[in-house]
N, C-alpha and C positions, 0 to 999 in steps of 0.2 A: 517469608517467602512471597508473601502474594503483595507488599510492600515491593519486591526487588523485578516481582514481577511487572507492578504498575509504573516503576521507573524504566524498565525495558522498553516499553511500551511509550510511553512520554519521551524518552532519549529518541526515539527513530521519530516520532513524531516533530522533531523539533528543527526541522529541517525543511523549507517550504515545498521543495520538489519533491519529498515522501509524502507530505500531505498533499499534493495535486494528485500522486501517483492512487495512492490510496482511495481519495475521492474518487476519482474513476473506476477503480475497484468497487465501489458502491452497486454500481449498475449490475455489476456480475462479472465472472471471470474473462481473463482478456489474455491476450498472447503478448509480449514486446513490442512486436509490428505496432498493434494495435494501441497498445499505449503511446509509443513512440507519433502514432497520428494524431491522437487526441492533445496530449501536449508541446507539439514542438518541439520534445527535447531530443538531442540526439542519440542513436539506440546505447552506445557504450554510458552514457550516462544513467539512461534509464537500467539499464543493465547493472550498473554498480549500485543502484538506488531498492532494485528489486533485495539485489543479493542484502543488502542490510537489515531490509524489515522482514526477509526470511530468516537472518541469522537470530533477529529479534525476536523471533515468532509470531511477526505481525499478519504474516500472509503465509501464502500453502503455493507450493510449484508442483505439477501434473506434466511430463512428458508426453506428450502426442507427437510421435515419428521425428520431424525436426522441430517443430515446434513446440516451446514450454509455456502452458496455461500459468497464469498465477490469479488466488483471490484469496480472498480475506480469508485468515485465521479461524475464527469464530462471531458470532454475534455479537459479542461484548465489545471489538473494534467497531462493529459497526455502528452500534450504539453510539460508542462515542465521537464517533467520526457526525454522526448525526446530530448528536448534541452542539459538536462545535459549530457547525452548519446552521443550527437556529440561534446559538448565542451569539456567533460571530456575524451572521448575516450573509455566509460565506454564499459567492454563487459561481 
């Protein structure tokens, strides 16, 4: 289980626009808008980008009236988002 779990987690990561989106997740939770400012990308992208690493259980989605918050899952993504950020040199 926690084998299938860690390829869940690796499979949505393996995508460069989940891991820019995630990295921004870093900071703390964000709306779409907001993501969509931070990386350039357009919202229906980001949009399909979100919905994947929620289906993954990489992130958590919050309704607020029309707007939907997304942020990190748990700690342990963030962990590793952080790891890869020192070993990669990512900035």
């Amino acid at each position: 289980m926690k084998q299938e779990e860690a390829l869940n987690v690796l499979r949505a990561l393996s995508y460069g626009a989940r891991l820019t989106l995630l990295r921004a997740l870093l900071e703390g939770e964000k709306c779409v808008r907001e993501l969509v400012c931070l990386t350039q990308m357009r919202e229906c992208t980001v949009s399909q980008h979100l919905a994947r690493l929620k289906y993954a259980g990489v992130v958590l989605a919050r309704r607020e009236a029309q707007r939907i918050f997304y942020s990190l899952a748990d700690k342990k993504i963030a962990a590793l988002l952080r790891a890869l950020e020192r070993i990669y040199a990512l900035e």
